[in-house]
C-alpha positions as CSV (number, residue, x, y, z in Angstrom):
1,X,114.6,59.2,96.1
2,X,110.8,58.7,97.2
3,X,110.2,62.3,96.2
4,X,112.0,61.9,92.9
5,X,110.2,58.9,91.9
6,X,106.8,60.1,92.5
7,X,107.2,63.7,92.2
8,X,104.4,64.0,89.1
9,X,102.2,62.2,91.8
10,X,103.1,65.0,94.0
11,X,102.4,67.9,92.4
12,X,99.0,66.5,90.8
13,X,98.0,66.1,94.6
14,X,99.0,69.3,96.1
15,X,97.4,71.2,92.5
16,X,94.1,69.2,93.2
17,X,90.8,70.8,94.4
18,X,90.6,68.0,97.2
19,X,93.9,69.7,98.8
20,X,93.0,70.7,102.6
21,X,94.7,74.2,102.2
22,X,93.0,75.2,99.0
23,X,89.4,74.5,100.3
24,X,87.4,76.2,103.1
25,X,87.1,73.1,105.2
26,X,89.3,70.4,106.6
27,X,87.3,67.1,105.7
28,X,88.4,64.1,108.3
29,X,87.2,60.1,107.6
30,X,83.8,60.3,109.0
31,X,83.0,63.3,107.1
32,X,83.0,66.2,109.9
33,X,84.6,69.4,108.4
34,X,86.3,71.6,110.6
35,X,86.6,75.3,109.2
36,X,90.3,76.2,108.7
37,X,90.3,79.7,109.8
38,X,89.9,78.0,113.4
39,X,93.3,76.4,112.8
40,X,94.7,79.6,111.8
41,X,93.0,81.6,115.7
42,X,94.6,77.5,117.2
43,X,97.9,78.6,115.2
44,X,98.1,82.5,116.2
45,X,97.1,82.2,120.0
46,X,100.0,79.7,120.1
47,X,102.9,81.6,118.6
48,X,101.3,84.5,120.9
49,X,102.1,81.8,124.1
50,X,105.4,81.0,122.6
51,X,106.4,85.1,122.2
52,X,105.0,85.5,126.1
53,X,107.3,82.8,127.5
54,X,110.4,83.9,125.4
55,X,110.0,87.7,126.7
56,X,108.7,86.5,130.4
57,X,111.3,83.5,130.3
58,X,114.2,86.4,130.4
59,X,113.1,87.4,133.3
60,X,112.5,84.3,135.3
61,X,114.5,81.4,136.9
62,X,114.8,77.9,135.2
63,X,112.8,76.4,138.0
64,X,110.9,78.6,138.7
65,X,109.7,78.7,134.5
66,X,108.8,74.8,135.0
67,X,106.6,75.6,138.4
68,X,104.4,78.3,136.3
69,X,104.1,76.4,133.4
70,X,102.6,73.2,135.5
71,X,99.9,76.0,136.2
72,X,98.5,74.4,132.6
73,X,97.1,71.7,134.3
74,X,94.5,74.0,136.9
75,X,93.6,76.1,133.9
76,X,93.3,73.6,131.6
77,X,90.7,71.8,134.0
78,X,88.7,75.2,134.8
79,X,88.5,76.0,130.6
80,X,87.6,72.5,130.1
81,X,84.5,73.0,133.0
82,X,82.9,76.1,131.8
83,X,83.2,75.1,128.2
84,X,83.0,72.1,127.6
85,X,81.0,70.8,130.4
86,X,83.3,68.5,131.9
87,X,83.2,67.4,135.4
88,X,86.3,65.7,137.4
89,X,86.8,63.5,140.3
90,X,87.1,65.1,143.6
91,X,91.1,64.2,143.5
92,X,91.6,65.4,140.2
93,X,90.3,69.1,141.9
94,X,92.6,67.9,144.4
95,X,95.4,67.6,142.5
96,X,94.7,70.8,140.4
97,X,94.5,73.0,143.7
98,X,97.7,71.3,144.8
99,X,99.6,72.6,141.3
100,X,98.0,75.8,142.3
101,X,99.5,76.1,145.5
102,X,103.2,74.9,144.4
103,X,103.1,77.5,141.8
104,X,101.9,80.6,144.6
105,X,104.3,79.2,147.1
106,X,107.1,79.3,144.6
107,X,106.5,83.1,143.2
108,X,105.0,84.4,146.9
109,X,108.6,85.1,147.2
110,X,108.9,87.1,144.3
111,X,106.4,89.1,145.0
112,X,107.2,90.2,148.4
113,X,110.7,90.6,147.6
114,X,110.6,94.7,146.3
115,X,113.8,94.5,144.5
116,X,112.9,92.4,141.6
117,X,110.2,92.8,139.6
118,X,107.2,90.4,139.4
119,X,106.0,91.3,135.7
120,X,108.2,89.0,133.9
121,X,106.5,86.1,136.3
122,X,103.1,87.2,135.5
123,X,104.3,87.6,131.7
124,X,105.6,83.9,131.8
125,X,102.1,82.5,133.4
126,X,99.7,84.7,131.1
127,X,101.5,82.0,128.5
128,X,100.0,79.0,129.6
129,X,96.3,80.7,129.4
């Protein structure tokens, strides 16, 4: 009903020049722009994480997926250091190398068993990056 109502509303806002997706720059309240094309690198590099954990996700346990994918956290924390300059409490490291050791002692397993393959493991944590 809303869109019926105010549907000529509608369509003079999406065929304006002000609309986000027909201009170069994404303009916020304060008046930063933000260049869209880095949405669309933000948008590809995640569909590329979401085809890595459906192919590595065949290939690995249900419990094991939700032990790699708290490796986030670790990586998340080592991006944000180099990059952006951040710096964490000594706990927070704490807790980061703690992550890091649940996730190795969960797949040590895997890797020394010979039978199964590790690759779909490694496939499943090259996601989260």
């Amino acid at each position: 009903l809303y869109l019926v109502k105010y549907r000529f509303h509608i369509r003079q806002k999406l065929c304006n020049k002000e609309n986000p997706f027909l201009s170069k720059t994404l303009n916020n309240r304060r008046g930063y722009t933000f260049p869209l094309w880095k949405f669309l690198i933000m948008g590809f590099l995640d569909s590329f994480a979401g085809v890595l954990m459906v192919y590595g996700g065949k290939g690995t346990s249900g419990p094991l997926q939700t032990l790699l994918y708290q490796g986030v956290i670790p990586l998340t924390m080592i991006i944000s250091f180099f990059f952006l300059k951040i710096r964490f409490k000594l706990f927070q490291y704490l807790g980061a190398f703690l992550v890091l050791c649940g996730v190795a002692v969960s797949i040590l397993p895997n890797l020394m068993n010979t039978s199964t393959s590790p690759i779909w493991q490694i496939v499943y944590f090259s996601a989260t990056i």
